[in-house]
VEXLO-998171 format. One line per 4 residues: number of its first residue (from 1); for each residue y, z, x of C-alpha. Coordinates in nm, 3 decimals. Each point is the difference from the previous one (the first is absolute). Example, Ala and Ser with C-alpha at 12.3 -4.5 7.8 and 13.67 -1.06 7.14 Angstrom:
<rs>
1) -0.450,0.780,1.230 ~ 0.344,-0.066,0.137
</rs>
This chain:
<rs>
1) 15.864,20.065,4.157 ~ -0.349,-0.151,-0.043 ~ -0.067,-0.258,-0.232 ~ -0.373,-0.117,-0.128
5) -0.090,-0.364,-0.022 ~ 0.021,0.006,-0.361 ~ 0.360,0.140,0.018 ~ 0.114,-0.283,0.202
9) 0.275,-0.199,-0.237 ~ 0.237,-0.251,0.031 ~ 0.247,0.283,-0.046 ~ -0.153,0.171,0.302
13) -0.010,-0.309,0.198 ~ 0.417,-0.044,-0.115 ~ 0.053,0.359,0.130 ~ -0.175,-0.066,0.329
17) 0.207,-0.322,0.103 ~ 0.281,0.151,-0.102 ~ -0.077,0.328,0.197 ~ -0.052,-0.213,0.292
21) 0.320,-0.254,-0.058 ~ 0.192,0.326,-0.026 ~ -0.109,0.152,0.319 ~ -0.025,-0.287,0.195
25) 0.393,-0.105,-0.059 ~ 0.061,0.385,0.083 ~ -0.228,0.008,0.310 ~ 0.176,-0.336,0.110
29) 0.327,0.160,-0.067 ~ -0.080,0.309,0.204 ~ -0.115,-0.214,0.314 ~ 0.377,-0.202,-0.036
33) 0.182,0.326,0.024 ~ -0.185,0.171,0.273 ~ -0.117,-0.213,0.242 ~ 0.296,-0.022,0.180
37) 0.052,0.349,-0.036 ~ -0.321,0.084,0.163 ~ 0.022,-0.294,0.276 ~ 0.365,0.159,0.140
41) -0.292,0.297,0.039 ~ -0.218,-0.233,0.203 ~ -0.244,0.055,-0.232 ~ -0.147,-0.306,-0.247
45) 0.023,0.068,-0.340 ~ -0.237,-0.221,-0.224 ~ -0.100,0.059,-0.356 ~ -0.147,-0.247,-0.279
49) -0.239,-0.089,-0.293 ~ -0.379,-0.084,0.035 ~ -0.202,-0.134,-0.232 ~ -0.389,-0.106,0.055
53) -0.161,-0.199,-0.270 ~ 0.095,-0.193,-0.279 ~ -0.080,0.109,-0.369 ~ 0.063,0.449,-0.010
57) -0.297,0.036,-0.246 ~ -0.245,-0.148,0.238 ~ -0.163,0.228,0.334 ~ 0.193,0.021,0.310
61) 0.334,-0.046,-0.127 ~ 0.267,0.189,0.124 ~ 0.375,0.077,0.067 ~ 0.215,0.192,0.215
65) 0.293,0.036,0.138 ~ 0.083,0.146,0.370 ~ 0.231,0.124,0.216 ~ -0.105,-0.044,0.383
69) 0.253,0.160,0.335 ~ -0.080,-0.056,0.322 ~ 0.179,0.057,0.353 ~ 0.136,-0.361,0.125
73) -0.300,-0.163,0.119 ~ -0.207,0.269,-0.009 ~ -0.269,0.195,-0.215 ~ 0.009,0.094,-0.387
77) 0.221,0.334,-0.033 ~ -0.026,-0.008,-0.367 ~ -0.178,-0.149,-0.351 ~ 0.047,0.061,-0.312
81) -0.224,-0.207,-0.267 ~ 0.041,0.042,-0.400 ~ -0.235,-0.129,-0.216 ~ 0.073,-0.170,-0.305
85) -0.302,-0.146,-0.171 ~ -0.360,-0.003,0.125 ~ -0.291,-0.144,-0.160 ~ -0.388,0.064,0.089
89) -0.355,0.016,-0.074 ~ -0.193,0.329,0.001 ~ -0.362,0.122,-0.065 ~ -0.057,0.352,-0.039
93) 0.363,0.114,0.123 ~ -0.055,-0.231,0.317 ~ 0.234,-0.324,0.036 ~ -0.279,-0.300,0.032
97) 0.069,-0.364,0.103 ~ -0.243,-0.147,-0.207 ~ -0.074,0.000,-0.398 ~ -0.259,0.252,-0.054
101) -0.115,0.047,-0.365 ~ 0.178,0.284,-0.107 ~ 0.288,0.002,0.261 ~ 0.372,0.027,-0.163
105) 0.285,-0.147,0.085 ~ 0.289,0.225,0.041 ~ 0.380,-0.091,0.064 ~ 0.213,0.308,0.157
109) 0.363,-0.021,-0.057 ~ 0.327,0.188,0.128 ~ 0.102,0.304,-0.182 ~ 0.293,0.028,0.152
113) 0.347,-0.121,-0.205 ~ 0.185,-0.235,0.203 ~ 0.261,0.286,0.134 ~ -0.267,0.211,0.102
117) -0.104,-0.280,0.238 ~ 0.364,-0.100,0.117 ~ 0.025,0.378,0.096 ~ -0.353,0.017,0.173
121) 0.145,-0.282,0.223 ~ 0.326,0.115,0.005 ~ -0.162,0.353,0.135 ~ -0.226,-0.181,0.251
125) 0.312,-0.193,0.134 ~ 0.193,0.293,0.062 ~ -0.251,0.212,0.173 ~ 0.051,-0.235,0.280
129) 0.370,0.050,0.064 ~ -0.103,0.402,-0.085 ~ -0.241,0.005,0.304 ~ 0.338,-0.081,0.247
133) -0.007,-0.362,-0.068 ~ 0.338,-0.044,-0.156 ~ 0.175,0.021,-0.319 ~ -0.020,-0.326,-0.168
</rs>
């Protein structure tokens, strides 16, 4: 969901955090339960919350949270990144670094309800032991 710069409330900032609270305890949650699962695999099972930047109203700010496998010691098999809140600067439909008269700040925010994202991930997990890996 996009959000102008003059929609951006303390409400919306609220809902952000607590979108990003929320799916960071779950994302930390999922990593507990399956790493082990996925390292009796030999495969390493990472997943986690990244944020860049400081205030979400201001450019360049944004948050995800991942989910990374990979064969022991080896390459990337598999990523899967969900957004959560992005915030940038754009001029004529173009995302700009700098403040150009007449360039708008826009925030982008997950549509998705919190289930919807634990079964995206859920999905995503399970594909591996689908493709002959294992069952969990």
């Amino acid at each position: 969901m996009k959000f102008q710069e003059r929609d951006f409330t303390e409400e919306l900032r609220g809902q952000i955090k607590n979108t990003e609270c929320t799916l960071k305890d779950y994302i930390d949650s999922v990593l507990s339960e399956y790493k082990s699962v996925f390292a009796s695999k030999s495969l390493d099972f990472d997943a986690g919350f990244d944020k860049e930047g400081n205030d979400p109203f201001l450019p360049g700010y944004r948050s995800t949270i991942s989910i990374g496998i990979a064969e022991k010691n080896e390459e990337l098999i598999g990523l899967h990144t969900i957004r959560i809140w992005e915030c940038e600067r754009f001029f004529w439909g173009m995302p700009v670094s700098k403040k150009i008269p007449g360039s708008k700040v826009i925030g982008e925010l997950l549509d998705e309800s919190f289930e919807e994202i634990k079964e995206e991930l859920n999905e995503y997990i399970n594909e591996f032991f689908a493709d002959g890996i294992g069952s969990p």
